[in-house]
Structure formats: structure tokens, C-alpha cells
N, C-alpha and C positions, 0 to 999 in steps of 0.2 A: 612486265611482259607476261602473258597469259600461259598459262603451262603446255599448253597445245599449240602455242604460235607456229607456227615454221618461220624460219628464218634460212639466209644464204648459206651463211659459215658457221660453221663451231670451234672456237679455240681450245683448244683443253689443253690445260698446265697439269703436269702431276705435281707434288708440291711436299717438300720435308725438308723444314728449318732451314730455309733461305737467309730467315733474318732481313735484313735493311737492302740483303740484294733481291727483293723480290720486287721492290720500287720502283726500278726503270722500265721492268714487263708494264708493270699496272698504269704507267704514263702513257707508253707506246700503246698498249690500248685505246684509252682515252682521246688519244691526238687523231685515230681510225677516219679516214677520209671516206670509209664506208661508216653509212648512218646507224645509229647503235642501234636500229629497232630490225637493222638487215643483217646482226650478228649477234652471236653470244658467247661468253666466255664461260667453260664451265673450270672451276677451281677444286683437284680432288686431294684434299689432303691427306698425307698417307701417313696419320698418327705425329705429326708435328708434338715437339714438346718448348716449343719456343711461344712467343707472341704471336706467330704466323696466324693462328685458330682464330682469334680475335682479329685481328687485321681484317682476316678477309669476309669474315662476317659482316664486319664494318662496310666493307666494298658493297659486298651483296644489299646491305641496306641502301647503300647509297645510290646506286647503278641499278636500273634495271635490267637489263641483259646480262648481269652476272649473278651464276649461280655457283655454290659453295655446298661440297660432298666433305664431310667428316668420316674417315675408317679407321680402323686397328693399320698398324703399320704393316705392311706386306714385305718388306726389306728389297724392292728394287720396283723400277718406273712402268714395268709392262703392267698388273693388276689395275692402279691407278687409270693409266691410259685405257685401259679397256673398259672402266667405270664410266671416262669419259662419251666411249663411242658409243656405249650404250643407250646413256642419257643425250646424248648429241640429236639437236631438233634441226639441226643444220644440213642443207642439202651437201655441204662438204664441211670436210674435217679438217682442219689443221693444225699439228702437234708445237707447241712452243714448251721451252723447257724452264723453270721458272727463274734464273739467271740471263738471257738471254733478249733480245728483245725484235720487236716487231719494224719495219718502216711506216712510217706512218700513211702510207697508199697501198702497205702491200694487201692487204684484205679485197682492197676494190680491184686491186690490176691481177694478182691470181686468181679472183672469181671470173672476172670478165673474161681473161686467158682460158681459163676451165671450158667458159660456154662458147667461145669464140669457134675454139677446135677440138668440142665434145669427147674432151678430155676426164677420164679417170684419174689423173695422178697428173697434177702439177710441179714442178720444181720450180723455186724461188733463187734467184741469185743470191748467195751467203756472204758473207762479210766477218772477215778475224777480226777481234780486237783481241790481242795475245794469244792467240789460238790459231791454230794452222784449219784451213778450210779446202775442199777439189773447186780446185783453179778448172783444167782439162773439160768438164762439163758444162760450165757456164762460158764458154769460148764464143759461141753464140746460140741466138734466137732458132730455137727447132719448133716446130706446131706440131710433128710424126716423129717423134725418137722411138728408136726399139733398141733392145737390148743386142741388136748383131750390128745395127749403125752407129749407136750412139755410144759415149762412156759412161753409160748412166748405171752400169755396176761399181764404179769409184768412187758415189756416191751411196752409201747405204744409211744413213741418220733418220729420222722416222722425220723431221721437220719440212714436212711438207705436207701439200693441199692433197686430199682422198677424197671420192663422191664416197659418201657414206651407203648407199643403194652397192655399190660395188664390193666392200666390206662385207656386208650383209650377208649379200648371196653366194659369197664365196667362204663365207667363214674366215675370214684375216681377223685372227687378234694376237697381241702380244703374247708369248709367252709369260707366264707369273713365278714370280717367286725370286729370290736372293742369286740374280744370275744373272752372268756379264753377254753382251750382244743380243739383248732380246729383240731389238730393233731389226736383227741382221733377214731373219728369217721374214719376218714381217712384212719387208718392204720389199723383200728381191717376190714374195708371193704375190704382194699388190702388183708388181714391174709384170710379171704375168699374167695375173689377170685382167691387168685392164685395155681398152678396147682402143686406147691413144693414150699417150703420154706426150705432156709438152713442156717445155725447158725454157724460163723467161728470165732472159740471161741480159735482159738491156737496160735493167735497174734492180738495184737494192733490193731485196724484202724482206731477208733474216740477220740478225747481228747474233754471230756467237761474239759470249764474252769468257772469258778467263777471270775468274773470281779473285780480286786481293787476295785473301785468305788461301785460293789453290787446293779450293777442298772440293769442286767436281770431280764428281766417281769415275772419272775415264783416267785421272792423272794416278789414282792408289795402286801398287801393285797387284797382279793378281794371284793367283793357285794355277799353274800352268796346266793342269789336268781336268779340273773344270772350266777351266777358260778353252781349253780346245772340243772337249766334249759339244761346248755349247755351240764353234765353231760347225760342228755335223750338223747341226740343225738345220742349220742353211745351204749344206753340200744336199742333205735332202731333200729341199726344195727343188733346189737345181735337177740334180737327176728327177726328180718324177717329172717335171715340165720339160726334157731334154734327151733328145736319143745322144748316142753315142758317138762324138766324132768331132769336130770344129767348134762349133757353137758354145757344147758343153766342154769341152778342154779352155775354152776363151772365158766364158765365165767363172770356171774353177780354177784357174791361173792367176785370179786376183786373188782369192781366198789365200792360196798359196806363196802369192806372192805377198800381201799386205797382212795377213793375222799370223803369217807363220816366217816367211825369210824376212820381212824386215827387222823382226824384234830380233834376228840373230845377226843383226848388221849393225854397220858405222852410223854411227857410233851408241846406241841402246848397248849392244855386246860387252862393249868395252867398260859402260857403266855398269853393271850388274857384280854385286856379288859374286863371288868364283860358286859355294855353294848351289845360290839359285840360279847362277847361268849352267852349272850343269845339269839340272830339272829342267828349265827352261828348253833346254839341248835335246834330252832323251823325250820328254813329250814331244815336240816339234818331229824327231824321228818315228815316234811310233806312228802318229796320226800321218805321215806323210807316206809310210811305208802302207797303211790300211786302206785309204782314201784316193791318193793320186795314181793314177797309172803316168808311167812313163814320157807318154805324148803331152803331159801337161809342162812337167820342167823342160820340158824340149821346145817348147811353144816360146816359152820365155827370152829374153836377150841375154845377154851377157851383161854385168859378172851375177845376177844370179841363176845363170845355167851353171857356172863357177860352185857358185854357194850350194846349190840342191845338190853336185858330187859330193863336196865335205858332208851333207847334212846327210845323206844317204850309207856313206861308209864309215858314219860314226867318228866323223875326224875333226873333233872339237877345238882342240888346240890349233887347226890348221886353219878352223874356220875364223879363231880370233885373230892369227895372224894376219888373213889377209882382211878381216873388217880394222883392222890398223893399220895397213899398208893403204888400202883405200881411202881411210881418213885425211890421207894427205893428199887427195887430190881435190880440187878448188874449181870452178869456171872461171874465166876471162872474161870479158867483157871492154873489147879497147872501143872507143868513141872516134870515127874518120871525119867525117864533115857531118854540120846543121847548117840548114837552110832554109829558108823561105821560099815556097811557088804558091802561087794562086790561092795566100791566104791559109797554106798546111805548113806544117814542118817538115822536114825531112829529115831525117839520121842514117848515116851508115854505121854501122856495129859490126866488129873483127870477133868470133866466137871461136874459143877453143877451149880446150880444158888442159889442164897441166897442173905442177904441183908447186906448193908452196916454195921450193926453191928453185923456180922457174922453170925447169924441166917440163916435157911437155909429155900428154899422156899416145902412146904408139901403140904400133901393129908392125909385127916383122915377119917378113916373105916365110914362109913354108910351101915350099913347091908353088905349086898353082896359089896358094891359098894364105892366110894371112895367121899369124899368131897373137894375142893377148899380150899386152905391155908384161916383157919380161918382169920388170922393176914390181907388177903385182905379181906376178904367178909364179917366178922361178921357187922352184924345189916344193910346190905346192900340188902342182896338179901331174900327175901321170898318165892321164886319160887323153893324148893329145887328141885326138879325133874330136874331142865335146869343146874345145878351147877353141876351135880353129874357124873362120867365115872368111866367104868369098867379101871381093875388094864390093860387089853392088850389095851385099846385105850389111857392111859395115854403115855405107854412104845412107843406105835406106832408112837405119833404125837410127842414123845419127840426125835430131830434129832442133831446133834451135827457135823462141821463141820471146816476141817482145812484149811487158804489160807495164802499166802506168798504175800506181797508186797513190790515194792520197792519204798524206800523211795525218789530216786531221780524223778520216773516220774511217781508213783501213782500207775504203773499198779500192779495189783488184778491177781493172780489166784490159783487154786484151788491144794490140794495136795493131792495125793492120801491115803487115807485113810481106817481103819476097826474100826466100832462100835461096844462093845457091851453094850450094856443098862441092867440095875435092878434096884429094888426098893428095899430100902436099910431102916430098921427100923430107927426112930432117937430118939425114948424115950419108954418109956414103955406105953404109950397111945392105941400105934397101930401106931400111925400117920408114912407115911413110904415119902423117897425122891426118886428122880431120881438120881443116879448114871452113867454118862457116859465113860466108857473107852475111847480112840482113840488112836488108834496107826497107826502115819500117815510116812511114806517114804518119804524122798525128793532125788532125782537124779539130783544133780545137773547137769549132761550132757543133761539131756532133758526135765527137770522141764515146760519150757516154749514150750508148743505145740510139744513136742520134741527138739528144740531148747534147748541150753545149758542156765545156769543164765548168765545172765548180771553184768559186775562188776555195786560193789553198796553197798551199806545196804539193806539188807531184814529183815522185821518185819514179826513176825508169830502173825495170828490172827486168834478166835476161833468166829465160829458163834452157837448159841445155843440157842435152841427154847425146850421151856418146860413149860408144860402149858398152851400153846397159846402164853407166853411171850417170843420175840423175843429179842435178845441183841448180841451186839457184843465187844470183850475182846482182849485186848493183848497175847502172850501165855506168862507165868509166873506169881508169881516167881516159883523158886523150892520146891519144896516137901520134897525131900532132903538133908542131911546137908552138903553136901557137892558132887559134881558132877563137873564129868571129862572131860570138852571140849578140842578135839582135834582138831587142823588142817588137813582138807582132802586135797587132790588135785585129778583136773581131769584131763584125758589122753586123747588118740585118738583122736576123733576127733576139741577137744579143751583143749584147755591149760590154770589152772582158781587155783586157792590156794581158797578155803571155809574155812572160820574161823570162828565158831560159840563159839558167848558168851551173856554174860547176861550186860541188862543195867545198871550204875553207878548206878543210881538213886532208880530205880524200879525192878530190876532183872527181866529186859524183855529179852525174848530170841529174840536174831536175827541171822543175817550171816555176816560175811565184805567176799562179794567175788572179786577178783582182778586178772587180768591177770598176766599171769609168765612174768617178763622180763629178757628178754636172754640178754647174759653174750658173745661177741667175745673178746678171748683172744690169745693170740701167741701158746696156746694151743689145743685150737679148740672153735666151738660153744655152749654155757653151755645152755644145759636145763633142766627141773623138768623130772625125767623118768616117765611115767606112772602107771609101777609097783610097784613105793614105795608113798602112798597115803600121808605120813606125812610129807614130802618134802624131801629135798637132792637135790644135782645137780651130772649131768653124762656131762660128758666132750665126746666130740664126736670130734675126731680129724680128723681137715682138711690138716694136709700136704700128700705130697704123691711124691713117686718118681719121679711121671710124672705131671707137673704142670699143665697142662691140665686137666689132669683127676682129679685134687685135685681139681679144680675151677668146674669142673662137679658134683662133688659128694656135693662140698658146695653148689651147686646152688639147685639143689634136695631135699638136706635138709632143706635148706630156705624157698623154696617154699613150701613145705611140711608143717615148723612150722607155717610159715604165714597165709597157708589158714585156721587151726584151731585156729587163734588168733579171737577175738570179733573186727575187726577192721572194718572201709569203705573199700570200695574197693580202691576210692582213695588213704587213708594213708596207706592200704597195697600194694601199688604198690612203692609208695614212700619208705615204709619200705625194701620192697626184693629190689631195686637198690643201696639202703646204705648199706646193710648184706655185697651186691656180693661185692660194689668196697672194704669194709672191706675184707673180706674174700681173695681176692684178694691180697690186700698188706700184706697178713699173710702170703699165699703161697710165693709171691716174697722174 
């Protein structure tokens, strides 16, 4: 490829001693449903002392659209990246990290997204494999996110699509040098300056992985005082793009909340050295006391409006108490009935939260107003006025949600769902709990972004926030004593048997979904009808008077079943030429 070509995309990997995990990026490359001469990968190694050097020269020989940057080591991913965007001939940019890997369309469906709704900043739907990933942002399809509609500050990872033109003229580059969240500042600057953001949340397009070996830089501990330093660099984005009031308390309440009270919470707290949980402790204090005004912890739920009092008056020992008191609370998740209507599923889901010894998590009358489950707070808080909410801001910030994943390649998404919430008495105190209903649909023909399920296992999982406490549950067991799973199947435009049932072990609900496999017989071609969802087979007969016309109607058919099977296009081309020469020697 000519040094001046343009191209659509630019990949740039930063790249230091991957070793043998740098393999599956350079595959998911390779397999790009965008044509290699509409993209490039630039490869910037940053002082490798492995094989890495060599490997990837090897690529570059081999590959035209990969190019290969040798530098002195810089000791962290911003320099590298920023070699990249330099050198980037690509109308946009997309960051992959070189453990990680690509889907093999996401290139063509985030460029097309990009021009669709003249987007600056795409975001790709992410995928864990060992690795925790924001569920909350990919909930769905946005073409106009901003940062006051959307949750698109829960996501700050640099792995995503940038028009490079936008970069440019704003000046966005990483930060350099041996320093944790350089991404942070980066990407909340792109989130402002660009002129649309769009969120493509109905398929796949990044896989984080979790390395065997557990030597990605985000798992090592850090230095709690340049780890928060570097935290301001992104508070100063904020304020210069942000008056003073809503918006800016809304964005700086995530900072607050995820780079600084989670690490002092259930369970991180508890794991920590006593030593570095007390550094850990006093930095979080200092930066909290210099940085947040008031109206930001106040912004927050509970319990960490709970946690910002301890962290504020210095009350360490009180804060680990109650991130162990907290530890023992768990989600529910009971399963009421499944059903079949018109070809979906149906589930009801009983949502509460309580504690490992069944006890359930409360709220007790204070005047007008409601108090914080004794069982965490007693002799902890003395502030009653900050502990206390009305019965409609409990119900309000108490949200309850349902997602399916599959077990073979992690990905997460979301099921449609209806809530209704109450506060439900649990003794004769007064003291009352949250109650969540959900009654969630699953269609298996278009579950995934309209896309059909994937054969697989699918696990159902409840995500459920109440009280501030955040938690995530299996769906099961059951409720009741007994409950009737059936086998569905789906039609038109795919062909799929869903069998839903519960785990040996745990009576967790899941799904086995599996493609139909057709049946050629001397009788004809056997498939599932689509009118009878519980299965059966309809014999569809290929002879015919005129043996031409018998091999035209089986070819129609073929092709017809084929295109609704879950297949490559390869194995399905492969597949309708075995049918026809079958089908064939049935009419002879």
C-alpha cells in the first residue's frame, strides 16, 4: 500500500511484550469483513525485548496494510498511541490494545455507523472474557448520545472509533510517560469535542481479554498519590468544558464515585494490606477534600453518600466496618413462571436483595421519612439527616434489570423488560423492603440487536441496585414447586430449537439453543415447520414428474433453508452444493 494512500480506518496497537498473546489481535485482523486496502494497522512497539520485534516485521512483510513503528520504551500506552495517530492515514482511528481482539465486522459496521450519523466518536459494544466490562451503555442502539443523556462517562477506555480530522484540530493526545489513566482525560476531551457520538450496542465489536499469565497493567497495584494526581487531569477537562452546577457535579460524581469510593469498598478494602489501605485512605481524603464540593457526594445514592461521611471525617476503621457489613448482602433472583406466546419467552423474576442468612435488606420509618437498614449502619453513622430518604426516592433509585449471556463467548446483552417496584412491610416495626417484579420477553429471532440467538448456552442474569447497593445474580432458582419448560423452536427467518431449563447443581435458568439439522431422505428434505414451536418434522417432497423441475424446486428450497441457518458464508456455500448433489441423486 502506497505511503500516501488514504484509507477508512486506522488500528493502532501500542505493543510491549505480549509474547504468543499478541496472536489472536493479528487473526481478528486478518478475518476484517472490511477489505484490507480500506484499512491499516499501524503496530508501535514500545521497546519490546521479546520476539514481539521480529513477529511483527514479519507481518508487515507479509500484509500490506500493516505497518510496523520500532521506539525506545516510553513506560506506559499514551506515547505509543500517539505515534500511532500521528502516522494514522486513516479517516478514523481505532485504539485495540494488543491482548485483546477485534470482531471480525466490527471495522465495516463502526465505519458505516461513523458515516451513517456523522459521528466523531463511535462506541463499539465490548465483550469480557475474564474481565469485567460497562454493561449500562450498551443497553442500546443511540445515533445522538451526549454526555447529559447518555452513560457514556462509565465508559472511559480509549477502544474506540475517532475521526482523526477531530483529533487534529482539537489537539486530543494521550498523555506520555509511566502514568496510570491516560486514557481518562483523553476520551472524556474527544466526548466534548465532538459534534455526535454514536453507541452501536446491537452487536459485538471489541473483545477484552484477561491474559493467563494476569499481567495487564490495570490488574498491578498502584502508588495512591500518583494514581490520583493523574485522576485531576480529567477533573480538568471537565471543569474547563462545564459551568458549575448539574451537569458538572453529574460528571464528577463518577470520578468520585469509581476512581475513589469504590477502591474503599466491598470488597477491594477488605483485601488490602492494613499498611496500604491506610495511604490508600488519606490520598482518597485529600483529593476529595481539594476537588469535590459538597453537592457532588450529595448527588450520589446511598450507601455511598454513607461512605463520602466516613471518608470525609477521617473514619477509616468505620469505613471497613461497614464495607464488611455490606459484603454480606447478595441479590435474589426467584424465577415465577416461563412461557411461551407468539413464539417469545416469557419469565417473571421476584427481585430483592437480602443477606446471606436470608434476612432481607430494610428501611425503618423515621418520622416522615425512612432510615438505612439498621443491621449496616447501627453505631456508625451519627449524621442522621444524610442516612435518611423519602419512601418515592428509595422506590426511584431502586432499578432492577434483566441480561442474557453466552456462555461460549461472554457476550452480555440486555432483555427487554417491565418493572414494577413496592415497599412491601417485613415485621410489625414499620420497617418496609423493596419488592421488584420484572417481567422480561426474550425473542429468540431477534434477541441480539434483531439478530436471532446464537447456538450456545445462555445464562440469565439480574442486575439490581437498591439502596445504593449494586449487585449482580444468576436468574434462579424457582419459586415454585414445580415448573414446566418447554422446547420452542424458531421459523422464518432462522431455524434454531431453544430449550430452556434449570442448572443440576443450582437451578439456574438458562437456554441450550441449537440449529435444526435437516434430514435428506428418498422422501424428501426434512425440516422443523415453523408453525409448530415444540418441534416435529414436515417432510417436503422433492420428486417430480419432470426431473428438472424436481432439482429446481430442491435448489430453492436449499437455498432458502440455508440462508436462515447461523452458518459463514463459507460453510454455507459448502453446505447448499452437498444438499443439490444429494437432492440430485434422490430425483435420479
Amino acid at each position: 500500500m502506497p505511503a500516501d494512500t488514504p484509507v477508512k480506518v486506522t488500528v493502532v496497537v501500542p505493543v510491549y511484550n505480549p509474547g504468543k498473546h499478541i496472536e489472536p489481535l493479528i487473526e481478528s485482523l486478518r478475518r476484517q469483513t472490511l477489505p484490507a486496502d480500506e484499512f491499516e494497522a499501524v503496530f508501535v512497539d514500545d521497546g519490546s525485548t521479546d520476539e514481539t520485534p521480529g513477529r511483527l516485521d514479519e507481518l508487515a512483510a507479509e500484509a500490506p496494510n500493516v505497518r510496523v513503528v520500532h521506539q525506545p520504551n516510553s513506560g506506559w500506552p499514551g506515547k505509543p498511541r500517539n505515534v500511532g495517530i500521528d502516522l494514522a492515514r486513516g479517516e478514523f482511528v481505532q485504539f485495540v490494545d494488543q491482548d485483546d481482539e477485534l470482531d471480525p465486522e466490527a471495522l465495516d459496521h463502526l465505519y458505516r455507523r461513523a458515516v451513517e450519523t456523522s459521528a466523531d466518536v463511535v462506541l463499539g459494544k465490548v465483550v469480557g472474557r475474564g474481565r469485567s466490562v460497562p454493561v449500562s451503555v450498551f443497553q442500546r442502539r443511540d445515533d445522538h448520545a451526549t454526555l447529559a443523556s447518555s452513560p457514556l462517562i462509565s465508559t472511559l477506555s480509549p477502544h474506540k472509533m475517532f475521526r482523526k480530522q477531530m483529533l487534529d484540530e482539537h489537539h486530543i493526545r494521550f498523555p506520555e510517560g509511566k502514568r496510570r489513566l491516560e486514557d481518562h482525560p483523553f476520551v472524556v476531551h474527544a466526548y466534548f469535542a465532538a459534534r455526535n457520538i454514536a453507541i452501536l450496542a446491537d452487536r459485538p465489536c471489541y473483545y477484552f481479554t484477561r491474559r493467563s499469565d494476569d499481567e495487564n497493567n490495570s490488574f498491578q497495584r498502584f502508588d495512591p498519590a500518583g494514581y490520583f494526581n493523574n485522576v485531576e487531569d480529567s477533573i480538568d477537562v471537565v471543569e474547563a468544558y462545564t459551568e458549575p452546577g448539574p451537569l458538572r457535579n453529574k460528571l464528577l460524581s463518577r470520578f468520585y464515585r469509581n476512581e475513589m469510593l469504590s477502591r474503599l469498598s466491598e470488597p477491594q478494602i477488605l483485601n488490602f494490606p492494613e499498611d496500604y489501605r491506610k495511604e490508600l485512605f488519606e490520598q482518597t481524603r485529600l483529593l476529595s477534600g481539594r476537588r469535590f464540593p459538597d453537592a457532588v457526594p450529595d448527588h450520589l445514592p446511598l450507601p455511598n453518600r454513607l461512605r463520602s461521611i466516613l471518608l470525609r471525617a477521617g473514619r477509616l476503621d468505620d469505613m471497613v466496618e461497614f464495607a464488611r457489613r455490606c459484603s454480606d448482602v447478595r441479590a435474589n433472583a426467584e424465577l415465577g413462571d416461563v412461557r411461551w406466546r407468539d413464539g417469545r419467552l416469557e419469565l417473571d423474576v421476584e427481585a430483592t436483595m437480602g443477606y446471606h442468612d436470608g434476612g432481607r435488606v430494610v428501611w425503618v420509618p423515621d418520622g416522615e421519612r425512612f432510615r438505612f437498614d439498621p443491621r449496616l449502619t447501627d453505631d456508625l453513622f451519627r449524621d442522621g439527616d444524610r442516612e435518611l430518604d423519602s419512601a418515592e426516592r428509595v422506590l426511584a433509585q431502586a432499578t432492577a434489570d434483566v441480561t442474557v449471556r453466552c456462555r461460549e463467548t461472554g457476550a452480555e446483552w440486555w432483555v427487554p423488560s417491565e418493572v414494577t417496584k413496592r415497599l412491601a412491610p417485613v415485621d410489625d416495626t414499620g420497617a418496609v423492603t423493596s419488592t421488584l417484579s420484572v417481567a422480561a420477553t426474550v425473542d429468540p429471532s431477534a434477541l441480539l440487536g434483531g439478530a436471532p440467538l446464537s447456538p450456545g448456552r445462555w445464562d440469565f442474569f439480574l442486575h439490581l441496585s437498591f439502596g445504593g447497593l449494586v449487585r449482580k445474580a444468576r436468574v434462579g432458582p424457582v419459586a415454585a414447586e414445580r415448573l414446566t419448560l418447554t422446547e420452542g423452536g424458531v421459523g422464518g427467518g432462522s431455524r434454531l430449537r431453544v430449550r430452556p431449563y434449570l442448572t443440576a447443581t443450582y437451578g439456574k435458568f438458562s437456554l441450550d439453543v441449537r440449529p435444526v439439522r435437516l434430514r435428506l431422505t428418498q422422501r424428501g428434505l426434512v425440516v422443523p415447520p415453523p408453525a409448530e414451536p415444540e418441534g416435529g418434522l414436515l417432510p417436503v417432497r422433492l420428486r417430480s414428474p419432470a426431473a428438472r423441475r424436481a432439482v429446481h424446486r430442491c435448489g430453492v428450497l436449499v437455498d432458502a433453508v440455508v440462508r436462515g441457518l447461523p452458518l459463514s458464508r463459507a460453510r454455507a456455500r459448502r453446505y447448499t452444493r452437498r444438499l443439490h448433489r444429494i437432492a440430485r441423486r434422490i430425483v435420479r
